[in-house]
PDB file of N, CA, C and O in Angstrom:
ATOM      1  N   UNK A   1       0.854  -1.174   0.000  1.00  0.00           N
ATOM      2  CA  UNK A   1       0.000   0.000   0.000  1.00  0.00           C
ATOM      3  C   UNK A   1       0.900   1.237   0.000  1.00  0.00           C
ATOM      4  O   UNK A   1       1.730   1.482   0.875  1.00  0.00           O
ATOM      5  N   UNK A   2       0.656   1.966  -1.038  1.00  0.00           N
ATOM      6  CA  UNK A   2       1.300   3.179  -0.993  1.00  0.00           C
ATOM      7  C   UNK A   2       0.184   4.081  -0.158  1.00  0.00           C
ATOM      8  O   UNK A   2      -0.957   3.781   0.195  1.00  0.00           O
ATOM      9  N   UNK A   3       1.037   5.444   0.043  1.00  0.00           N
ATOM     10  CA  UNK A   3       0.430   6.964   0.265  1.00  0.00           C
ATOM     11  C   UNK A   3       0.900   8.383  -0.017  1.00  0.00           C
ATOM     12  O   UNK A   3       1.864   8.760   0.649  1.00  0.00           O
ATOM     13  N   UNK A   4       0.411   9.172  -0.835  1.00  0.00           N
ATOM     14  CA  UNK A   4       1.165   9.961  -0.912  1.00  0.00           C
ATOM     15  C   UNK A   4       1.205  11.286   0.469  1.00  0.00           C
ATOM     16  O   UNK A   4       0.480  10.988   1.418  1.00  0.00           O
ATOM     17  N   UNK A   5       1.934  12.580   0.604  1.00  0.00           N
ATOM     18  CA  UNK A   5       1.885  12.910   1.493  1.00  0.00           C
ATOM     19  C   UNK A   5       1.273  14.601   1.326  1.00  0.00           C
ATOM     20  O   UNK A   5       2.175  15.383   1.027  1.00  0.00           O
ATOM     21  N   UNK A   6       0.285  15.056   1.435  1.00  0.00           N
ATOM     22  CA  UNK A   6      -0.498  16.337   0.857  1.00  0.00           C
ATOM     23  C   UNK A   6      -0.779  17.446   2.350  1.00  0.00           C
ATOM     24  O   UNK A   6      -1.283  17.185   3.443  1.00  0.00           O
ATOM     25  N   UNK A   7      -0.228  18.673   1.818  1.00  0.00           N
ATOM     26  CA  UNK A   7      -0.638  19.511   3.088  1.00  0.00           C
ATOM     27  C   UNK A   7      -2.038  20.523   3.160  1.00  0.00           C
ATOM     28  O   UNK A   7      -2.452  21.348   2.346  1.00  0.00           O
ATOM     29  N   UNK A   8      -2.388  20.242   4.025  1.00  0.00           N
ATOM     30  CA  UNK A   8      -3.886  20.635   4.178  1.00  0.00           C
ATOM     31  C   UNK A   8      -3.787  21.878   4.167  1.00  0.00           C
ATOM     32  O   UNK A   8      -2.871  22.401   4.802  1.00  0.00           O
ATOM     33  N   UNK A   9      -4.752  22.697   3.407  1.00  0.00           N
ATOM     34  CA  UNK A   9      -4.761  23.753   3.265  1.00  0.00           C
ATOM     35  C   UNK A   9      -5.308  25.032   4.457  1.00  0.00           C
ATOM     36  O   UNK A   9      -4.967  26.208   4.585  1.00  0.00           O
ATOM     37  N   UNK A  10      -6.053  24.382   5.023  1.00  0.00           N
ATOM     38  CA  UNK A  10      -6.667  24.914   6.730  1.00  0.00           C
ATOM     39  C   UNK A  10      -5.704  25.525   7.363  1.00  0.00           C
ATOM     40  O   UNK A  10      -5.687  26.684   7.776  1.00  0.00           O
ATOM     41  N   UNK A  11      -4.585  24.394   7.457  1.00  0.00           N
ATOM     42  CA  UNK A  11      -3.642  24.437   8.915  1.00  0.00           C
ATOM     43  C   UNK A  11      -2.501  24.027   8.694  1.00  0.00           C
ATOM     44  O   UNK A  11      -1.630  24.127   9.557  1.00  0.00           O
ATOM     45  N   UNK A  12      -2.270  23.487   7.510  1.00  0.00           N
ATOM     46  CA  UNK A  12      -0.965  23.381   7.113  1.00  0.00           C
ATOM     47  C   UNK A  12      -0.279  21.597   7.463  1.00  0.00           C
ATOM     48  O   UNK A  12       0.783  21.046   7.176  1.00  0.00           O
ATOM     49  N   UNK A  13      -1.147  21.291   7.980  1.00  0.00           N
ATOM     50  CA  UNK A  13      -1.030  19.925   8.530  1.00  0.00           C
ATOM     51  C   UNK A  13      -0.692  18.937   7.078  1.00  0.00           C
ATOM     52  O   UNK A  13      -1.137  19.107   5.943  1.00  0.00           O
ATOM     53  N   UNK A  14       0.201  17.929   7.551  1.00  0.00           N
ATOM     54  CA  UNK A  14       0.369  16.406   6.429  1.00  0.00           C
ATOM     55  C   UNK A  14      -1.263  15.842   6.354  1.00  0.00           C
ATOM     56  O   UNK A  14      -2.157  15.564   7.153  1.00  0.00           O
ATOM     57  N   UNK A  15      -1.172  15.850   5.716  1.00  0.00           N
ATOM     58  CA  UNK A  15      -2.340  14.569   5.248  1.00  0.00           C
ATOM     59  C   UNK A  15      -2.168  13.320   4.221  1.00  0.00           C
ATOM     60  O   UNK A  15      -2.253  13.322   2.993  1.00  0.00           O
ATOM     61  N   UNK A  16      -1.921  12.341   5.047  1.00  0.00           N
ATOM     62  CA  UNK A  16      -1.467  11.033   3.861  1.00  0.00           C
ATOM     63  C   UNK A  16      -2.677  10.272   3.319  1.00  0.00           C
ATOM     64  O   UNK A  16      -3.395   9.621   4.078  1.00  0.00           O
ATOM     65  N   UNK A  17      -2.917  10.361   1.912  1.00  0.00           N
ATOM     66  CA  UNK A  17      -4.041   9.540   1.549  1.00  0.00           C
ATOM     67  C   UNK A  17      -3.295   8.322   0.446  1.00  0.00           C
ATOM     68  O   UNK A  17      -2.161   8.317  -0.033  1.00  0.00           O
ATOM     69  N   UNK A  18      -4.182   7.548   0.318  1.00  0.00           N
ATOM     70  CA  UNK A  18      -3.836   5.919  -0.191  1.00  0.00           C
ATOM     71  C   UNK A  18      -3.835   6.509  -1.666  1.00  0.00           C
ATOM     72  O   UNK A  18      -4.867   7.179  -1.679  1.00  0.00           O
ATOM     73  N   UNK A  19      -3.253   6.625  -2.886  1.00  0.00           N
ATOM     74  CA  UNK A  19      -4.009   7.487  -4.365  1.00  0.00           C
ATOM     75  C   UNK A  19      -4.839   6.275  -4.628  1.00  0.00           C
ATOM     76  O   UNK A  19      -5.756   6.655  -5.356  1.00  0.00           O
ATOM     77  N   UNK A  20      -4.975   4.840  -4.357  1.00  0.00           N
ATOM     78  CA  UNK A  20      -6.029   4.106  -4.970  1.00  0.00           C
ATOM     79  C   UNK A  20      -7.247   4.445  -4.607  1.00  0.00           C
ATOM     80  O   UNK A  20      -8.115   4.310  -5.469  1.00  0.00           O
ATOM     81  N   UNK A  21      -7.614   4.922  -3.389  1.00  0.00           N
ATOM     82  CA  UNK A  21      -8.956   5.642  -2.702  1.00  0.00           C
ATOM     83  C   UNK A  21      -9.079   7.289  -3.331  1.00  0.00           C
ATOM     84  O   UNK A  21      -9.873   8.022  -2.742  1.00  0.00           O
ATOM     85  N   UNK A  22      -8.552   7.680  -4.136  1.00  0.00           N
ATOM     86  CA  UNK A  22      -8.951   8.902  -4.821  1.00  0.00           C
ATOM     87  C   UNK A  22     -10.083   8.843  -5.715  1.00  0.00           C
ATOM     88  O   UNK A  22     -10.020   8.042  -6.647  1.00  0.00           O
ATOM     89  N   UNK A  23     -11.162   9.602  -5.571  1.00  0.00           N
ATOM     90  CA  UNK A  23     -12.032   9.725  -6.557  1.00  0.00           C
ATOM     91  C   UNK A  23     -12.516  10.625  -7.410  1.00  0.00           C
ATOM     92  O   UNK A  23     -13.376  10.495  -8.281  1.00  0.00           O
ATOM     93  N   UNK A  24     -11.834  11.629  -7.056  1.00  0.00           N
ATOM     94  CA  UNK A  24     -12.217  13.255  -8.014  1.00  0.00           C
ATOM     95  C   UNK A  24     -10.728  14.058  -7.593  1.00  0.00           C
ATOM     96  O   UNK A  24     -10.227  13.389  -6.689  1.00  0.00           O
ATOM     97  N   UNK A  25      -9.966  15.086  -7.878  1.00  0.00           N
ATOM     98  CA  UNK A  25      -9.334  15.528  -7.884  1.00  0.00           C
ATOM     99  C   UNK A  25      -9.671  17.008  -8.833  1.00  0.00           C
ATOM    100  O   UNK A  25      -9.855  16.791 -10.031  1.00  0.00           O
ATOM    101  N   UNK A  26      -9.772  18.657  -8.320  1.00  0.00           N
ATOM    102  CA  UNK A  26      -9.836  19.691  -9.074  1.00  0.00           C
ATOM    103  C   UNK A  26      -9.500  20.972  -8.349  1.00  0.00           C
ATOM    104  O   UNK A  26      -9.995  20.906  -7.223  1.00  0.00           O
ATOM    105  N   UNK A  27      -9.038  21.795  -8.483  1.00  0.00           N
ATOM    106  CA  UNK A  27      -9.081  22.951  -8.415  1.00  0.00           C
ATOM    107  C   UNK A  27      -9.794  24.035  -8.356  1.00  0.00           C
ATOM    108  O   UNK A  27     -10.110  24.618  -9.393  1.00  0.00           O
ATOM    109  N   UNK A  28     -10.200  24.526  -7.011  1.00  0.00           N
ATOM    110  CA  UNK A  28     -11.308  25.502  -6.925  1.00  0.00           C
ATOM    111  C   UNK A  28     -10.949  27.144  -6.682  1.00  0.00           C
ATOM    112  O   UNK A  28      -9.766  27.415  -6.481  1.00  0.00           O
ATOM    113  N   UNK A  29     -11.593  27.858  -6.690  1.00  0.00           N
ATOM    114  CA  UNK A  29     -11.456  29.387  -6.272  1.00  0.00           C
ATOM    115  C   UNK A  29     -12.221  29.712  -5.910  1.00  0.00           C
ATOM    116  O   UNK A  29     -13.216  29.485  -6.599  1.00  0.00           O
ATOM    117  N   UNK A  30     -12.462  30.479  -4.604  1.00  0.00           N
ATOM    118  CA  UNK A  30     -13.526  30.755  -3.971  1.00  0.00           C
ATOM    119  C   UNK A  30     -13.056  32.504  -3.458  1.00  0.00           C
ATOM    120  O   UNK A  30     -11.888  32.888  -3.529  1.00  0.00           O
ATOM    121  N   UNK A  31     -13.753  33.044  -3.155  1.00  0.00           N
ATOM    122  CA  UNK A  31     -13.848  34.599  -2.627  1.00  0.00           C
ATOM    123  C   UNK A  31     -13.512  34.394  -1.319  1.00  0.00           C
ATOM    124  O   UNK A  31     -14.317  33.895  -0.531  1.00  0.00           O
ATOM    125  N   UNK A  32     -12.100  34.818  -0.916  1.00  0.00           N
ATOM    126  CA  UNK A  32     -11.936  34.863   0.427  1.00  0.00           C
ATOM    127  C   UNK A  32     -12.938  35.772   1.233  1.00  0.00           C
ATOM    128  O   UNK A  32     -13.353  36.802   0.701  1.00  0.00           O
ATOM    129  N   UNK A  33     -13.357  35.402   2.561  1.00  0.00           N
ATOM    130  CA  UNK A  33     -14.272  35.689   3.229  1.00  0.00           C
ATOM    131  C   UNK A  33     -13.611  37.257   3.718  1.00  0.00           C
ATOM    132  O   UNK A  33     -14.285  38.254   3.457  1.00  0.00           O
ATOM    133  N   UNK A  34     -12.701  37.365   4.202  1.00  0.00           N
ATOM    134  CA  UNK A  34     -12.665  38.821   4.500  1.00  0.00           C
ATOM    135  C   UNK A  34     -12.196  39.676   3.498  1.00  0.00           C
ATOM    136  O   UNK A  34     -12.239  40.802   3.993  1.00  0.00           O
ATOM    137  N   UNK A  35     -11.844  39.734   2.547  1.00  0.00           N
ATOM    138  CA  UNK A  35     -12.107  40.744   1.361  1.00  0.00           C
ATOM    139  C   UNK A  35     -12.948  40.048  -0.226  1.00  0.00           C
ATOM    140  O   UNK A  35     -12.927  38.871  -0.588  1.00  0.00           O
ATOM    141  N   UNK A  36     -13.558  41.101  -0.853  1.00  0.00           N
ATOM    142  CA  UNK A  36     -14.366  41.289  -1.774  1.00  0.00           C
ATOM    143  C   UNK A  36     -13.295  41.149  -2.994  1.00  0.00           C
ATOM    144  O   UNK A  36     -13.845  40.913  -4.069  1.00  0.00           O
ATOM    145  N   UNK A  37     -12.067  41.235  -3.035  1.00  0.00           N
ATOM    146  CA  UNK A  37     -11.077  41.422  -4.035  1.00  0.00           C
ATOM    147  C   UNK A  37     -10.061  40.398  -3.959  1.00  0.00           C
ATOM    148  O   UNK A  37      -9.196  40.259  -4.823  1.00  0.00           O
ATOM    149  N   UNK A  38     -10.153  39.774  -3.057  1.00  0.00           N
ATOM    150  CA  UNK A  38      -9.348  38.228  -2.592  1.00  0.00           C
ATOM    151  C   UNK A  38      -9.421  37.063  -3.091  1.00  0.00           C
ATOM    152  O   UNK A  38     -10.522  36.580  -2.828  1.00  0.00           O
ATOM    153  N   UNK A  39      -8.915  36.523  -3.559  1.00  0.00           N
ATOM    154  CA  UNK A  39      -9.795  34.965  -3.545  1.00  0.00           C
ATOM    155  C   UNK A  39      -8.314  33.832  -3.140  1.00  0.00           C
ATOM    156  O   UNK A  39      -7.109  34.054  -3.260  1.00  0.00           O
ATOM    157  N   UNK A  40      -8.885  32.886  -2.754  1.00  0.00           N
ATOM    158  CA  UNK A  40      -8.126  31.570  -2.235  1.00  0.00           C
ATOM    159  C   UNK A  40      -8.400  30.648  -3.305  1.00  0.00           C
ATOM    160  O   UNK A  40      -9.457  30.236  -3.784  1.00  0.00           O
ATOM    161  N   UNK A  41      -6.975  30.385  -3.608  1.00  0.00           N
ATOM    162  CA  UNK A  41      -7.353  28.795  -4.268  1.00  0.00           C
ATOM    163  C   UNK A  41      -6.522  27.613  -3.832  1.00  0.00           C
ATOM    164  O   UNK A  41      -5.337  27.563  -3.499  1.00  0.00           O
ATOM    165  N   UNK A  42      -7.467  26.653  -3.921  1.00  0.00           N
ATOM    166  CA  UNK A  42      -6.932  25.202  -3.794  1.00  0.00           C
ATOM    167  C   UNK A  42      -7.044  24.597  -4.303  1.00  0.00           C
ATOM    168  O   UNK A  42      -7.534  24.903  -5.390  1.00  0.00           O
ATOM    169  N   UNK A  43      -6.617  22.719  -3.978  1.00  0.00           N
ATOM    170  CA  UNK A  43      -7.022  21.323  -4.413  1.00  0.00           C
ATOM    171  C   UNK A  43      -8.119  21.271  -3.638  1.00  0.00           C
ATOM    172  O   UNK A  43      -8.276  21.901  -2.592  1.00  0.00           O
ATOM    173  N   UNK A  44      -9.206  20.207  -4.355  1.00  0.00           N
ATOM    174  CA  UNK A  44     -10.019  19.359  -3.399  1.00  0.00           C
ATOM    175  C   UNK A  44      -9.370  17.961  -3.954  1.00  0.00           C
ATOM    176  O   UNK A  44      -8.951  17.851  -5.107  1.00  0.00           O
ATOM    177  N   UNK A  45      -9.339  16.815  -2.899  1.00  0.00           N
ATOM    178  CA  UNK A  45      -8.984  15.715  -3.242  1.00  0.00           C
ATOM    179  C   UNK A  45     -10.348  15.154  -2.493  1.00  0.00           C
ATOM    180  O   UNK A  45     -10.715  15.350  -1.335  1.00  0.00           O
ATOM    181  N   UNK A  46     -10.876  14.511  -3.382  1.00  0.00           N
ATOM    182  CA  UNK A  46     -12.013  13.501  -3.159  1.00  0.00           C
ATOM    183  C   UNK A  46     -11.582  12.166  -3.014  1.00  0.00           C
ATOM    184  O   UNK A  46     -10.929  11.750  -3.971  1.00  0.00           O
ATOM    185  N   UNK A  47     -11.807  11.197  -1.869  1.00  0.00           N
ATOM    186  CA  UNK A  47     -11.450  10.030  -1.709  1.00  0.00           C
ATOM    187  C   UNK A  47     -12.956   9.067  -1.528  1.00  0.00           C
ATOM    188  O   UNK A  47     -14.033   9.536  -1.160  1.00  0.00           O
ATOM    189  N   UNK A  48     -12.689   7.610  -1.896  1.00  0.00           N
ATOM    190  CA  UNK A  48     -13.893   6.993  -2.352  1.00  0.00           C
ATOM    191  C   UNK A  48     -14.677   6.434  -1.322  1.00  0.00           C
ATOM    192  O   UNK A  48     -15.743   5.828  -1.433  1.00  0.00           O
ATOM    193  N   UNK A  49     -13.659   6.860   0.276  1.00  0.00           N
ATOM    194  CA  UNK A  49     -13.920   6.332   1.587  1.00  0.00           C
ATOM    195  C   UNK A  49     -14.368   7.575   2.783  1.00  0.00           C
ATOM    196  O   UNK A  49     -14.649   7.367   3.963  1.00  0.00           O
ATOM    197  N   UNK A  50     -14.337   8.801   2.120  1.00  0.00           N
ATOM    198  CA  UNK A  50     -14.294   9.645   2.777  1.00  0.00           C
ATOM    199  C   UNK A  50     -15.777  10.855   2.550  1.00  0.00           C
ATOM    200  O   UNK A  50     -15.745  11.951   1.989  1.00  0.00           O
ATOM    201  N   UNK A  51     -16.729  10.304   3.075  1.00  0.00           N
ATOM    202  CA  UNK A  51     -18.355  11.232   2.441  1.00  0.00           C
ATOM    203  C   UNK A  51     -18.765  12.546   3.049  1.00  0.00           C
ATOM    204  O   UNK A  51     -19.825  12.745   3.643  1.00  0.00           O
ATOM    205  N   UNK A  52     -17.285  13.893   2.717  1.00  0.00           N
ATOM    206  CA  UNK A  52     -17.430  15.175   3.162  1.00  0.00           C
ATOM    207  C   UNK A  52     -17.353  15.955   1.533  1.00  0.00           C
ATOM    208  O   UNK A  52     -17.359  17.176   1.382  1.00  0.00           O
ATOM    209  N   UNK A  53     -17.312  15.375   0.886  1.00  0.00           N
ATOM    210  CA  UNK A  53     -16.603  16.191  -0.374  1.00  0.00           C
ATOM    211  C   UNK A  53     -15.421  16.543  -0.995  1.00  0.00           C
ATOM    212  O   UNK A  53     -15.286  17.150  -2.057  1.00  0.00           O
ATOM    213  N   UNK A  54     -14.314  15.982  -0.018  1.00  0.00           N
ATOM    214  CA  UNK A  54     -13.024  15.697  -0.330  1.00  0.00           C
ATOM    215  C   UNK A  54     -11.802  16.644   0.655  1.00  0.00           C
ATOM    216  O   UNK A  54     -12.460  17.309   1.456  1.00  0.00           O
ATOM    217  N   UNK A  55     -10.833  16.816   0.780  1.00  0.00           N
ATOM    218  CA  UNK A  55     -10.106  17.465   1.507  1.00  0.00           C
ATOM    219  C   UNK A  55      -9.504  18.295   0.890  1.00  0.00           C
ATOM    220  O   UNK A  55      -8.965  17.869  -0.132  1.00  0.00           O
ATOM    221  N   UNK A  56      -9.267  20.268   1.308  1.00  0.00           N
ATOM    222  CA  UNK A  56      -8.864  21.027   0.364  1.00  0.00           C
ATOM    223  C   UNK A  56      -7.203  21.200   0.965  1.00  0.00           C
ATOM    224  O   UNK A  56      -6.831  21.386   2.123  1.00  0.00           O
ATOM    225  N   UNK A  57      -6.606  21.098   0.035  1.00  0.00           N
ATOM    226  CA  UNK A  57      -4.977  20.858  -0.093  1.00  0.00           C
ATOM    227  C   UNK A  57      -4.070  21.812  -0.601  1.00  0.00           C
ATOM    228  O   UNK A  57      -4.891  22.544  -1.153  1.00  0.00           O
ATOM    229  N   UNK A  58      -3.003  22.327  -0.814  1.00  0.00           N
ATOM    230  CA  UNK A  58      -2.650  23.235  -1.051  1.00  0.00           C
ATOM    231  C   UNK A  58      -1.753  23.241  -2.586  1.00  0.00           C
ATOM    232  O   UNK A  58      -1.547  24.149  -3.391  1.00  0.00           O
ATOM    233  N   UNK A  59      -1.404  22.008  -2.570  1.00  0.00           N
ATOM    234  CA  UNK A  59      -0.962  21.427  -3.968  1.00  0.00           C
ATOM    235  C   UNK A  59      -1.710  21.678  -5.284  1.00  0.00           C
ATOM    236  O   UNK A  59      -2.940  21.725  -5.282  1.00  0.00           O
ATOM    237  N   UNK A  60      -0.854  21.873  -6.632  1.00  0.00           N
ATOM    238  CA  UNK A  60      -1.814  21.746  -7.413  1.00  0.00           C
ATOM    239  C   UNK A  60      -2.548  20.253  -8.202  1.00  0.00           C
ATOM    240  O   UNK A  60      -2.226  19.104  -7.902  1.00  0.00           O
ATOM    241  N   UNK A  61      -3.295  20.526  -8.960  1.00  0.00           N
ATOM    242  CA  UNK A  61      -3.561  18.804  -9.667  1.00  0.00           C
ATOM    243  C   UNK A  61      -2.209  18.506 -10.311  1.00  0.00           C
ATOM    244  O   UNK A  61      -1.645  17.476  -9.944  1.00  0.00           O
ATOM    245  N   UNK A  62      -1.652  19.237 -11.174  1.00  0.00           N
ATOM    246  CA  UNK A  62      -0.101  18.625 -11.520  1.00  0.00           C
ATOM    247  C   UNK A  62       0.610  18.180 -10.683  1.00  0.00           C
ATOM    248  O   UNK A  62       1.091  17.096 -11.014  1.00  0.00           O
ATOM    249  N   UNK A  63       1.023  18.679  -9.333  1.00  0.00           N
ATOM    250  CA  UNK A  63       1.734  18.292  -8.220  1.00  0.00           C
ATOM    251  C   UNK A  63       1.513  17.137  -7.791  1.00  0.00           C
ATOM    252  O   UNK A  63       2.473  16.440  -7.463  1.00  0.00           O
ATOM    253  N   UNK A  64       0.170  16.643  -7.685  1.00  0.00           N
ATOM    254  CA  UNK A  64      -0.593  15.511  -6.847  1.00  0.00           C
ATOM    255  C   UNK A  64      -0.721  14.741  -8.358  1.00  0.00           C
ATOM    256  O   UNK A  64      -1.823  14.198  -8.267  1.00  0.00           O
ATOM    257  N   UNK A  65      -0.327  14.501  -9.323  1.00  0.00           N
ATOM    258  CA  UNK A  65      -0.501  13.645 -10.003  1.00  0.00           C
ATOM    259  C   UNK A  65       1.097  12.704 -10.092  1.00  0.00           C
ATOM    260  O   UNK A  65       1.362  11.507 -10.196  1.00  0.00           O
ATOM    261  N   UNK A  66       2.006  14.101  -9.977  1.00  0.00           N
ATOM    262  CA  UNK A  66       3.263  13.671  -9.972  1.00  0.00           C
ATOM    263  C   UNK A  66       4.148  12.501  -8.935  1.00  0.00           C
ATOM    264  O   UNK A  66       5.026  11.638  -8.944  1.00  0.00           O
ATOM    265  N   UNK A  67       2.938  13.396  -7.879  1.00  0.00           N
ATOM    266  CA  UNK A  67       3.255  12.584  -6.604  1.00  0.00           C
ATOM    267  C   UNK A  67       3.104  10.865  -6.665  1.00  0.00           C
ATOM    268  O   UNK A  67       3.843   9.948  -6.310  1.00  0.00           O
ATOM    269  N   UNK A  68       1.585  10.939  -7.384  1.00  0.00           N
ATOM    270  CA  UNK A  68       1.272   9.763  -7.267  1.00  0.00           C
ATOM    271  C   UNK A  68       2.055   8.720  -8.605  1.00  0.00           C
ATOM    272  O   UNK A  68       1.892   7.507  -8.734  1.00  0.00           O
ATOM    273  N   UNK A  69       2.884   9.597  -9.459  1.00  0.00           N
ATOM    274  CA  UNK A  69       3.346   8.964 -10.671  1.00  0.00           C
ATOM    275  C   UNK A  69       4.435   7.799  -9.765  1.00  0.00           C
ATOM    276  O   UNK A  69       4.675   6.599  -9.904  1.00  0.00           O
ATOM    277  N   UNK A  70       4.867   8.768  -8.893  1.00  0.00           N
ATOM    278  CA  UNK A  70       6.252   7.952  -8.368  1.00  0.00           C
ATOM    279  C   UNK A  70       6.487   6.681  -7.532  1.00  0.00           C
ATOM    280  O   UNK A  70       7.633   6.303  -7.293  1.00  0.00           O
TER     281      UNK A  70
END
């Protein structure tokens, strides 16, 4: 069993997920909450075991594909 090793975008924390339990992987942008002219972007990594909508990461999809190439 592999895992690769992804930092959470919240808090900065590791997060190791299995890549065979991946089920969606994309890139979002959202309007940061305290300014109107801001925005945050991330990964969501969707896993096939995990029923929140996936975990937002700080990596991009190229990064996390690479990861999992290796």
């Amino acid at each position: 069993m592999k895992f690769i090793q992804l930092t959470s975008y919240n808090n900065n924390n590791p997060i190791f997920i299995n890549p065979e339990t991946i089920g969606h992987i994309y890139e979002e942008t959202n309007m940061n909450r305290g300014s109107l002219r801001q925005y945050e972007k991330y990964t969501v990594v969707g896993t096939t075991c995990h029923n929140n909508g996936g975990f937002k990461v700080t990596e991009t999809t190229d990064q996390i594909l690479k990861l999992i190439k290796k």
